[in-house]
C-alpha positions as CSV (number, residue, x, y, z in Angstrom):
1,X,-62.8,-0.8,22.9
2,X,-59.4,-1.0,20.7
3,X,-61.4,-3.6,19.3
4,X,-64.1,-1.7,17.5
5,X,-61.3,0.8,16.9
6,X,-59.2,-1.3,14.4
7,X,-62.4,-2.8,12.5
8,X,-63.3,0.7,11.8
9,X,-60.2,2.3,10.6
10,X,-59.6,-1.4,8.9
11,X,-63.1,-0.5,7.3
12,X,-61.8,2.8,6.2
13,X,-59.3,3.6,3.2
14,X,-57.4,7.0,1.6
15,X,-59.9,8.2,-1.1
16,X,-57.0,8.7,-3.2
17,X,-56.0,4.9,-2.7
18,X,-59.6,3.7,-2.7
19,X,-59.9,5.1,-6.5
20,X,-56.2,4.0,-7.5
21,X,-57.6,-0.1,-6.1
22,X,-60.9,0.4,-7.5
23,X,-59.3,0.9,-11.2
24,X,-61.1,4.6,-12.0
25,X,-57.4,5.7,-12.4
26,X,-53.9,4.0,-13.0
27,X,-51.7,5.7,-10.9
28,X,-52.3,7.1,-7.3
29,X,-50.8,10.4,-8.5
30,X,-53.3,11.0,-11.0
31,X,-56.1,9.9,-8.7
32,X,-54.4,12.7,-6.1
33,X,-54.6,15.4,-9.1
34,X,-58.6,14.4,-9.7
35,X,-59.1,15.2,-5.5
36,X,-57.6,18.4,-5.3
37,X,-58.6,19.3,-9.1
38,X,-62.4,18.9,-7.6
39,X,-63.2,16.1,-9.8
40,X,-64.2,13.5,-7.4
41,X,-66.9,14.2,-4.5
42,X,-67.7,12.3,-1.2
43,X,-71.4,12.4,0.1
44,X,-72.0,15.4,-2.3
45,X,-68.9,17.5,-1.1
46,X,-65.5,18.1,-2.2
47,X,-62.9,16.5,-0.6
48,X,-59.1,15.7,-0.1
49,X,-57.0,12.7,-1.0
50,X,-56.4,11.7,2.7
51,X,-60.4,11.8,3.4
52,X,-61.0,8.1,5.0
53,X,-63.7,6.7,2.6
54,X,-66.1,3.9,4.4
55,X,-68.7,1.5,3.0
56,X,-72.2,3.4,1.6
57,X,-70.4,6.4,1.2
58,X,-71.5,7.8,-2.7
59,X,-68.8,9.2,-4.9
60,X,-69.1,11.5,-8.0
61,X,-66.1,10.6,-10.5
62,X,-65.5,12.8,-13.4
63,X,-62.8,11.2,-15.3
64,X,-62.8,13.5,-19.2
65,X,-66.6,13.4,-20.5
66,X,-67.2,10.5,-18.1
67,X,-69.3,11.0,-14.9
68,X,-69.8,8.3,-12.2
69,X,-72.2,7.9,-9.9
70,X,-70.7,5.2,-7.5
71,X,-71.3,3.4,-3.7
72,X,-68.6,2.0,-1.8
73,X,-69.4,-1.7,-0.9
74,X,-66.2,-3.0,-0.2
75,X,-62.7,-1.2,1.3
76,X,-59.8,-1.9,-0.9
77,X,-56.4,-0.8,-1.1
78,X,-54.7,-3.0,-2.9
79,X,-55.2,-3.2,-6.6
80,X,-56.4,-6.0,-8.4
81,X,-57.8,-7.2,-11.9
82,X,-60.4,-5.2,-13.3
83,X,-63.1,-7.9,-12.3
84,X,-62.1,-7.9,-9.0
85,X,-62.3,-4.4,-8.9
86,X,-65.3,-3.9,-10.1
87,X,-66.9,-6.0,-6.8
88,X,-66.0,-2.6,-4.6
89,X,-68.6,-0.6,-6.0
90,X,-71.9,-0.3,-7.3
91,X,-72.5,2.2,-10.3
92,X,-75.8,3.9,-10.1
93,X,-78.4,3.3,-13.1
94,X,-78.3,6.8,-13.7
95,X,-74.8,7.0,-14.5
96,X,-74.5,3.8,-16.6
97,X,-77.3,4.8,-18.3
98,X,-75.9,8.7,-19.1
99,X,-72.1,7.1,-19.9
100,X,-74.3,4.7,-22.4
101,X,-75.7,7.5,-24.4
102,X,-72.4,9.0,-24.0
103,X,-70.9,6.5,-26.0
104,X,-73.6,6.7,-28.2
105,X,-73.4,10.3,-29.1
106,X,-69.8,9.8,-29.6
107,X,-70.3,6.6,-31.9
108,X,-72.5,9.0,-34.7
109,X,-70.4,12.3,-34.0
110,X,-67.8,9.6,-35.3
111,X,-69.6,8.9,-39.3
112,X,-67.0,9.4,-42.0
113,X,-67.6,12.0,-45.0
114,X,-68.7,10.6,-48.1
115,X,-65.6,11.9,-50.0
116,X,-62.5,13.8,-49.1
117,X,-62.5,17.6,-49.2
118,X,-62.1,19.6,-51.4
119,X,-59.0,22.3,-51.9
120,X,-61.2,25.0,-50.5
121,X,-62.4,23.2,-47.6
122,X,-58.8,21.9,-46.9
123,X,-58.1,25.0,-46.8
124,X,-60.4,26.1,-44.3
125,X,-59.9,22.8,-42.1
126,X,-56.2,24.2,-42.0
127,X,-56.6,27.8,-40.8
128,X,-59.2,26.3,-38.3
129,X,-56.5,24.1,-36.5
130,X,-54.5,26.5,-36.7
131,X,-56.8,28.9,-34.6
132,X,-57.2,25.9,-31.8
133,X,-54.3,25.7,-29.3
């Protein structure tokens, strides 16, 4: 009975830890921050960094303008290269395909103006930043 006890809680890892191993952040602290902040969801419900995460649990990762859509297929708790990593998980189609045009959107919003401003519109670029925090 301890038996099937141990492979279990083996089987299961800290959310917080799970996220830090599986690269989506680079420090435990800041994956913590993302739990409580309600930017990361287990099964479709928000959770807490100490939630035990197991295999074919789905979790929603919203890391700035970023949103992933990801299944647990491996525990891990110890972080590794990036490649490695990336074998814990399984993004959805969905998601890659919405961070894609993501990337996209960002790529054209991105064009450079055909000349520099003008005085005037200097001008206006300046009292603009200055109204933004």
């Amino acid at each position: 009975m301890n038996h099937i006890l141990e492979t279990t809680e083996a089987a299961a890892v800290r959310l917080d830890k799970w996220l830090w191993a599986a690269r989506f952040f680079k420090t435990r602290n800041l994956a913590t921050e993302a739990i409580s902040g309600g930017k990361v969801h287990v099964n479709g419900e928000r959770s807490r960094p100490g939630k035990r995460v197991r295999i074919g649990d789905e979790l929603h990762i919203t890391r700035g303008q970023e949103h992933f859509i990801v299944t647990i297929l491996k525990p891990g708790n110890i972080r590794r290269g990036a490649a490695e990593a990336a074998l814990l998980y399984e993004e959805t189609a969905q998601s890659q395909e919405r961070r894609q045009q993501l990337r996209q959107h960002r790529s054209v919003s991105r064009i450079a103006p055909a000349s520099r401003p003008e005085k005037q519109d200097r001008r206006k670029l300046a009292r603009l930043k200055r109204l933004q925090p």
